[in-house]
C-alpha positions as a printed NumPy array, in Angstrom:
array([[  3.526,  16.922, -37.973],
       [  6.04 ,  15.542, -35.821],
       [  8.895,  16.154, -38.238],
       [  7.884,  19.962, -38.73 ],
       [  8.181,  20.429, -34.969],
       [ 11.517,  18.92 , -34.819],
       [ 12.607,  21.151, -37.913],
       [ 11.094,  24.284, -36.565],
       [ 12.706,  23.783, -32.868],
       [ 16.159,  22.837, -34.396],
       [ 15.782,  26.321, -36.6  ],
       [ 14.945,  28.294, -32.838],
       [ 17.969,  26.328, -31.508],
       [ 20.682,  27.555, -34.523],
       [ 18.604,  31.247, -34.128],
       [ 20.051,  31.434, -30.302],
       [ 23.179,  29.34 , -30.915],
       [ 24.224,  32.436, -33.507],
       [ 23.241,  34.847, -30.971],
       [ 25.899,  36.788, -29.225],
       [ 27.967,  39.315, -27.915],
       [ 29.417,  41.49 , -31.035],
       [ 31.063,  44.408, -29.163],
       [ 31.311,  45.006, -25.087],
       [ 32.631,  48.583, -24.32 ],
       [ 32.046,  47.264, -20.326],
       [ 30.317,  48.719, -17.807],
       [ 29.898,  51.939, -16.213],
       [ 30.477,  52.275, -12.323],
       [ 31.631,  55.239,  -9.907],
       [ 35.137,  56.128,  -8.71 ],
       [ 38.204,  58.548,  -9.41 ],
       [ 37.702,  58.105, -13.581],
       [ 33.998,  58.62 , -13.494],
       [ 32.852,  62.08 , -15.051],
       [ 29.764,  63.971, -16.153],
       [ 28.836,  64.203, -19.407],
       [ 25.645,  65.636, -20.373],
       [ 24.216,  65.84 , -23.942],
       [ 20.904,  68.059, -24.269],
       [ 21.581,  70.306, -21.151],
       [ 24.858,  71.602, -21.848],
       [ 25.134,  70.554, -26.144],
       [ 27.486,  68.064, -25.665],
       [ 27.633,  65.294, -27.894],
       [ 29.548,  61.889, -27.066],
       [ 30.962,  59.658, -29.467],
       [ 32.507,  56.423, -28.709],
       [ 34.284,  53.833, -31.108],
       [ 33.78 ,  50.001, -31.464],
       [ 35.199,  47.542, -34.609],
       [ 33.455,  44.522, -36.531],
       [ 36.045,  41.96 , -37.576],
       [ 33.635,  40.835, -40.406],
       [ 29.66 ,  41.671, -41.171],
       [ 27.61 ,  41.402, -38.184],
       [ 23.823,  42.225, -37.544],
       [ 23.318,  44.339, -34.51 ],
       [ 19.996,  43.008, -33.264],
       [ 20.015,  44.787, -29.726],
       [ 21.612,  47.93 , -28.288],
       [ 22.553,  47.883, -24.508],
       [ 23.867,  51.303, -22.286],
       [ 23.7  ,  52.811, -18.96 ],
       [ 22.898,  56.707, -18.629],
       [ 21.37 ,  58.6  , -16.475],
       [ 18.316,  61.504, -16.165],
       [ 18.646,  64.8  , -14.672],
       [ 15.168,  64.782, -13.897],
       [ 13.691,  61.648, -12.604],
       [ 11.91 ,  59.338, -13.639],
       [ 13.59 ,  58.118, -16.681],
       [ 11.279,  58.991, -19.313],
       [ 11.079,  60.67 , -23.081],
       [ 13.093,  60.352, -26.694],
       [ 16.316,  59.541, -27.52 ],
       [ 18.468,  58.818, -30.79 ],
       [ 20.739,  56.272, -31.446],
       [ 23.002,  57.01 , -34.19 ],
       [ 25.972,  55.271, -35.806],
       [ 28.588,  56.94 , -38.274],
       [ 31.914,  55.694, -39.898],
       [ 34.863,  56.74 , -37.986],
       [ 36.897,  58.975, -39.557],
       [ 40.155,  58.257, -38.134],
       [ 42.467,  60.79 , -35.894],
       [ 39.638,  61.687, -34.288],
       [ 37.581,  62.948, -36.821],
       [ 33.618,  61.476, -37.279],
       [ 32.992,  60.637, -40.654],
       [ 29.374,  60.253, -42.168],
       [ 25.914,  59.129, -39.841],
       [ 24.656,  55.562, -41.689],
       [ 22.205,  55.21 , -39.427],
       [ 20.039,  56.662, -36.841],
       [ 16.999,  55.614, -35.178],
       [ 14.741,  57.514, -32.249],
       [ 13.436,  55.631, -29.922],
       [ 10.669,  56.567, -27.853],
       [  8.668,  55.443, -24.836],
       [  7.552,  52.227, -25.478],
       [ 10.306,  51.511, -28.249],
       [ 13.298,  50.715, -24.656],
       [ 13.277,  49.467, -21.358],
       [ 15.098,  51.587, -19.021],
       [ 15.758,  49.847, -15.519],
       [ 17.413,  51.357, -12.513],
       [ 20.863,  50.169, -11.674],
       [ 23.201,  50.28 ,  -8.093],
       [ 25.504,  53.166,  -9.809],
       [ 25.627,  56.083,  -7.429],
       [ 25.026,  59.506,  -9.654],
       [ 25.349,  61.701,  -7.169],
       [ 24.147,  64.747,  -7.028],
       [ 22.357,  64.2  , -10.657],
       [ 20.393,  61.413, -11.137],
       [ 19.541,  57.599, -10.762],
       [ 21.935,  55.607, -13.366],
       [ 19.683,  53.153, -15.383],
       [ 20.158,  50.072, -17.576],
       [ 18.752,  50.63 , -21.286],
       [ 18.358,  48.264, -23.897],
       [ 16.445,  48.548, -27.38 ],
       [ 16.287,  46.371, -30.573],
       [ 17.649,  47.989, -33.729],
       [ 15.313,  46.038, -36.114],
       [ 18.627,  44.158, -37.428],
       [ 21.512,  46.972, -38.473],
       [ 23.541,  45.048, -40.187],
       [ 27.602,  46.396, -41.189],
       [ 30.238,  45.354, -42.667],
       [ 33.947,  45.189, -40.888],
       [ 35.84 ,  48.369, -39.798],
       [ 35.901,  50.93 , -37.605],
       [ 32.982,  52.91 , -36.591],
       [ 31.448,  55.612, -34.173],
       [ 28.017,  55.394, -31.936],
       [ 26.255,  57.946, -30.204],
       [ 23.364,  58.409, -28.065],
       [ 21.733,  61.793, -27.809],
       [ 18.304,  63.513, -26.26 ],
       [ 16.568,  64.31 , -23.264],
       [ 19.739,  65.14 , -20.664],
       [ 21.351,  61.895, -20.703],
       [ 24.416,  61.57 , -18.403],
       [ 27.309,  58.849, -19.097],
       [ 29.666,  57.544, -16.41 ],
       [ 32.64 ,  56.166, -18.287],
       [ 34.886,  54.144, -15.602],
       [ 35.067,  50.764, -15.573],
       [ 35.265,  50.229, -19.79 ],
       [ 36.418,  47.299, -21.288],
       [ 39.573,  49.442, -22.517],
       [ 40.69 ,  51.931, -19.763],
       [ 43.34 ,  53.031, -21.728],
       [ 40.703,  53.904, -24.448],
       [ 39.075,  57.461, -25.18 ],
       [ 35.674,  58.614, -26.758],
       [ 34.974,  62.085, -28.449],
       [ 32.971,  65.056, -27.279],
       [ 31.933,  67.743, -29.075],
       [ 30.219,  70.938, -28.221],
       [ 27.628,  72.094, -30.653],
       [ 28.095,  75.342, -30.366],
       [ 31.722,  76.01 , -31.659],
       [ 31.94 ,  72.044, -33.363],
       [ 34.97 ,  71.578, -31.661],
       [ 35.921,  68.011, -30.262],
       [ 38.136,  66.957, -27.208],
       [ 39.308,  63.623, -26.825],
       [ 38.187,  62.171, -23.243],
       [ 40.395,  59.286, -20.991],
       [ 38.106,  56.587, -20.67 ],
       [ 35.05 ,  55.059, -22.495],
       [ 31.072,  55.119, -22.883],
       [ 29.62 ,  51.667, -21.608],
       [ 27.49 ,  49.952, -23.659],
       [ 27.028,  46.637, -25.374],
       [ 26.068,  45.558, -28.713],
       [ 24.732,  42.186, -29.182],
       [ 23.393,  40.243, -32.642],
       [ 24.699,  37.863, -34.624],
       [ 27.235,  36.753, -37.938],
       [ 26.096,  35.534, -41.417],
       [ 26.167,  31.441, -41.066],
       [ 29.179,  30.715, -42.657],
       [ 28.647,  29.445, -46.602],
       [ 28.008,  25.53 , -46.567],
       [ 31.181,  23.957, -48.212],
       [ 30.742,  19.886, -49.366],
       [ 33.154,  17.264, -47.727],
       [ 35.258,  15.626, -49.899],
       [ 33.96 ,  12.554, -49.295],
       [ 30.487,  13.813, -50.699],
       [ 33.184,  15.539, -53.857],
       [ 34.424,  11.651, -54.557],
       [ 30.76 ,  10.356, -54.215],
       [ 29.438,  13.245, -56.147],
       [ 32.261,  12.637, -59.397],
       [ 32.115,   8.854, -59.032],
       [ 28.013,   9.228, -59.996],
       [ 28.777,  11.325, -62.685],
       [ 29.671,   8.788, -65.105],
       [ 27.384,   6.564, -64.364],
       [ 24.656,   8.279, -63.973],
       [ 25.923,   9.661, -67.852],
       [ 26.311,   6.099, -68.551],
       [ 22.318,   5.167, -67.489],
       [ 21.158,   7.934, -69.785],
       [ 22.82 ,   6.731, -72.969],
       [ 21.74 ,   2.91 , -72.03 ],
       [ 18.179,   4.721, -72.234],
       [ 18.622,   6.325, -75.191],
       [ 20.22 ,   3.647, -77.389],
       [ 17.361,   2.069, -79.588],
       [ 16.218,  -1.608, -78.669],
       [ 17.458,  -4.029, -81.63 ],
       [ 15.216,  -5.267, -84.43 ],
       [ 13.475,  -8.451, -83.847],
       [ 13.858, -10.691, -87.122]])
């Protein structure tokens, strides 16, 4: 008993120890760079980028937004699509609504003034996991509102598009959000210490077999 609780707490342990930080677009906050971008209320949609140097498994989805209409409440989608290049969005490879119950939406310090209450959001994906390049995220429903100062890259950009006419403008600044999960354990390689001790048994483990099978000699 006591050697299956050690085994199962040193499993929780490597779970958390593999946990972490995949992709941090930064934080929203208000000054001179921070705009209003609505999505339902005036068809806008926003698309920001973010890269994966290898596979990763997005476990949990974090972003600030706010509400036209207080309290913070409804459906929204999350949806991810390969990025196109020169500013083009390439095709949706996954999407996933999340309604109430499914996010936790907590109220922040940023001022949204004269809109809304800014809120922190955060939702598990149910393990998304993608290989590395380059790809788009977008978050859409209810009237969501994005501040974009205060990015991890302030000399990056995001798309917007307006559904209407389909065409896209490319926007100073960035969407915050966070994306947080985890990397495939890398592949277990032997030592070659245990190569040597593994091809020094070899033969004589060969050896052992055929002193088995050799026949006893005849007793006269």
């Amino acid at each position: 008993m006591k050697r299956l609780f050690l085994a199962a707490l040193l499993a929780a342990c490597t779970a958390l120890a593999h946990a972490d930080v995949i992709f941090d677009n930064g934080l929203g906050q208000d000054d001179a760079r921070s705009g209003y971008y609505s999505t339902a209320l005036q068809q806008q949609r926003l698309y920001d980028d973010f890269s994966l140097p290898g596979t990763r498994t997005i476990d949990s989805v974090f972003f600030q937004m706010g509400l036209t209409e207080d309290p913070f409440f409804g459906a929204f989608t999350f949806t991810v699509y390969n990025d196109a290049g020169g500013g083009a969005i390439g095709s949706a490879i996954f999407s996933q609504t999340l309604n109430i119950g499914d996010y936790t939406a907590i109220p922040n310090a940023i001022i949204s003034y004269p809109y809304t209450t800014f809120y922190d959001v955060a939702f598990a994906t149910g393990g998304l996991t993608l290989g590395a390049g380059n790809y788009l995220l977008s978050f859409y429903g209810l009237d969501l509102e994005f501040r974009t100062a205060n990015t991890g890259d302030p000399n990056g950009s995001f798309l917007l598009q307006w559904e209407d006419t389909g065409d896209l403008f490319t926007i100073e600044g960035g969407m915050p959000f966070r994306l947080e999960g985890s990397a495939p354990p890398p592949a277990t390689v032997p030592e070659p210490s245990s190569l040597l001790l593994m091809a020094g048994a070899l033969p004589a483990l060969c050896f052992a077999r055929r002193s088995r099978a050799r026949p006893a000699p005849a007793r006269g």
